[in-house]
C-alpha positions, 0 to 999 in steps of 0.5 A: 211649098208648091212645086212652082216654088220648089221650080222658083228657088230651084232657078234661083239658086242655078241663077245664084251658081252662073252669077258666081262662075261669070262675074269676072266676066262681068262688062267693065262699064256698067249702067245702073239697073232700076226696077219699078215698084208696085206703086209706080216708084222707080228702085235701083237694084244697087239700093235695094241690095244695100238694103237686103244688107242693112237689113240683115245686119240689124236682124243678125248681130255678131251674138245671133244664135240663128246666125251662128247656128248657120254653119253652112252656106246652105243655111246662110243663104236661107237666112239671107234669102228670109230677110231679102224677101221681106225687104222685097216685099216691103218695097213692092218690087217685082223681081225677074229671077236672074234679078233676085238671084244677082242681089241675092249673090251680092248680098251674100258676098258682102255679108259672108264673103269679100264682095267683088273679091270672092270671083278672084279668090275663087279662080285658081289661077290667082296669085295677087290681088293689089287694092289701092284704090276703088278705080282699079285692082292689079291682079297676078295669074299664076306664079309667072305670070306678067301682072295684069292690071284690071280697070274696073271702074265699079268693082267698088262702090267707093273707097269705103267699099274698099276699106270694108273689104280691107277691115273684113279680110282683116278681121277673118285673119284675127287682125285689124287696123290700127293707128299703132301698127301701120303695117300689117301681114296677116293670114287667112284660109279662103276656098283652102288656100292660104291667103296672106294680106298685107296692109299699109296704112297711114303714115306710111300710105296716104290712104288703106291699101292691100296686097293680097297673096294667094298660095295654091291649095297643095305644094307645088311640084319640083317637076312642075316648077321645071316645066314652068322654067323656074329651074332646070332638073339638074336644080330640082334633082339637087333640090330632092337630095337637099330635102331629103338631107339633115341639113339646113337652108335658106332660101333667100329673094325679093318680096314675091318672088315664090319663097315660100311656095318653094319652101313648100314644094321642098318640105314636101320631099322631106321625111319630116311630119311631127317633129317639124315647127313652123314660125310665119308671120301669115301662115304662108307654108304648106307643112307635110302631115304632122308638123304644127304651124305657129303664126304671129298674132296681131294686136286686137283690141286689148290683145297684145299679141304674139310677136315673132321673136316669142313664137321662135322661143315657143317653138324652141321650148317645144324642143322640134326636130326641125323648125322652119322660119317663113320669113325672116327680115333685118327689123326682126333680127333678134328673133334669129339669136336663139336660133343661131345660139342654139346647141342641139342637133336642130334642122333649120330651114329659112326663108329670108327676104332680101336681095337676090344678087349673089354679090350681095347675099353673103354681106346680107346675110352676115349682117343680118347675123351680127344684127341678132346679137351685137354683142357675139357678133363673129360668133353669130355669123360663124353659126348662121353659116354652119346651121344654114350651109346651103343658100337658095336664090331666087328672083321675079323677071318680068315674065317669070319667077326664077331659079338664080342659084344654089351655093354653099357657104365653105370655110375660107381656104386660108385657115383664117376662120372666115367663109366664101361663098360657093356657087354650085349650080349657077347660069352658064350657056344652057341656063342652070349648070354645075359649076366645078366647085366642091361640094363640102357638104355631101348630100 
């Protein structure tokens, strides 16, 4: 190669760099682009990007050794880079370099990536990407943050745009769609965050649709959730002790509401490593060092699967010293029961969707118990409130995601076997403050 070409693929990859880091910058309207071919035909920059793509897709099939040889993006971007200067050079179409390097970074982001996501997935601020249809996305910055609804006419060319994008997360998340199961949750690792997309598909949505959660790279901080006004530090102090404690917990709040990111941030004050497990349905938690993460597997194809009731009896036959369940719902009640059932000296440590009002927590909760198994009902709810004693709220404002409370599930004062539910740090004047209960379990 001359050195004019070495200058060439060197402006080319700069160009490739920018586009990346500025296309969430990109003008919402956007006019079509065309170039002029060698013999006078007019080429739109779209078209012969959709046929760079076709392209490579017929060259490189799922079974191509070259393909799976290319294990890094430098040499993925060779690979694409080859068939794009072929398809060029058969069109006759004579390129500007920050041209060559826009269709060159949309191919890649189609082919290996998630097309128009990939600048979302890439900003560390991102949180939440919803897709509904191809006029526009909502996207969340930042856990407390309001939602930020994005207008971008042409983010997707159509809604089979959309669906691909929807198909291709799916299937790096080892799950599909399927006629059978209309709703998926499923998890995937982008850019060394934990991703977790939803989808709802037909009868329960007209059309595809997706809600993409985002986690941080690393747990977040208690003090940082201070400083972000989820908690005070009288919360997070008492947060520290809990982790630190034997123990178990249940954090319990509406869909997106920081569950699991603050399930993360307290394991990451625990002493806990090898003898923790984890059963979650996208592989949403960040675990301390040591400890093994079990997903639920989708069916795909002939695959029937791994539901989250046969993770729970996996990890249990594994005999941990803690197990953490992210998340745990009222549909999937029988996968608790052995849980709840159990004898040995088993740290547990839940997050639990559902509603955040204190008033209705305790009739939740017990009615999820007795749900797991009807026919030792009382005993299960007994169990639950001795295996899980300490009972974390949380809820999303508008403007922020929030601490509502901490409380502790106490035997009833009359003897009669039942127990209260106990507020200990609670909202009065100045936010959250201890209340004048008792602790019954010292921490």
């Amino acid at each position: 190669m001359t050195n004019m070409q070495n200058s060439d693929q060197h402006d080319i990859d700069n160009n490739e760099i920018n586009l990346d880091r500025e296309h969430d910058n990109e003008v919402v309207e956007r006019t079509p682009q065309f170039v002029t071919s060698e013999r006078g035909r007019v080429v739109s920059i779209a078209g012969l990007t959709e046929r760079i793509i076709e392209e490579f897709h017929i060259e490189f099939d799922d079974d191509s050794l070259a393909l799976q040889e290319s294990d890094t993006q430098t040499k993925r971007r060779g690979l694409l880079r080859d068939v794009a200067d072929y398809v060029i050079g058969i069109e006759s179409v004579q390129l500007s370099l920050p041209d060559k390097a826009q269709i060159l970074q949309k191919a890649y982001s189609e082919i290996f990536g998630y097309g128009p996501l990939d600048a979302y997935f890439a900003d560390p601020a991102v949180t939440t990407i919803s897709l509904e249809n191809k006029q526009g996305i909502s996207v969340r910055f930042g856990p407390a943050s309001d939602l930020v609804v994005q207008e971008e006419k042409d983010l997707f060319d159509d809604w089979h745009h959309v669906r691909r994008t929807i198909k291709r997360l799916l299937k790096d998340a080892d799950a599909e769609i399927r006629s059978d199961i209309p709703i998926v949750e499923a998890g995937l690792t982008i850019n060394n965050r934990r991703v977790s997309v939803n989808v709802v598909s037909p009868p329960y949505s007209t059309d595809v649709m997706a809600d993409i959660r985002v986690h941080p790279a690393d747990p977040i901080q208690l003090d940082t959730w201070v400083q972000q006004g989820m908690m005070t530090d009288l919360a997070a102090d008492f947060l520290r002790r809990l982790a630190k404690s034997s123990y178990g917990f249940a954090i319990v709040g509406d869909t997106e509401s920081g569950k699991s990111t603050l399930m993360s941030s307290i394991l990451a004050e625990t002493s806990l490593g090898e003898g923790l497990r984890s059963v979650e349905w996208s592989g949403e938690l960040i675990l301390p060092n040591g400890a093994v993460a079990s997903k639920v597997q989708w069916p795909v194809g002939d695959d029937e699967g791994v539901t989250f009731s046969e993770r729970v009896m996996e990890v249990l036959d594994a005999q941990p010293a803690a197990i953490v369940l992210d998340e745990v719902r009222a549909d999937e009640a029988g996968a608790i029961a052995p849980l709840l059932a159990h004898q040995g000296q088993l740290r547990q440590m839940w997050v639990i969707r559902g509603a955040s009002e204190s008033k209705r927590i305790r009739s939740a909760i017990s009615m999820l118990a007795r749900r797991a198994d009807s026919d030792h009902s009382e005993s299960m709810v007994k169990n639950l409130y001795e295996k899980l004693p300490f009972v974390i709220v949380l809820k999303r404002r508008r403007d922020r995601l929030e601490l509502l409370e901490i409380a502790e599930w106490q035997p009833a004062e009359d003897g009669s076997g039942y127990y209260d539910y106990v507020p200990l740090i609670a909202k009065g004047w100045e936010g959250l403050e201890r209340t004048s209960n008792a602790l019954e379990h010292e921490l």
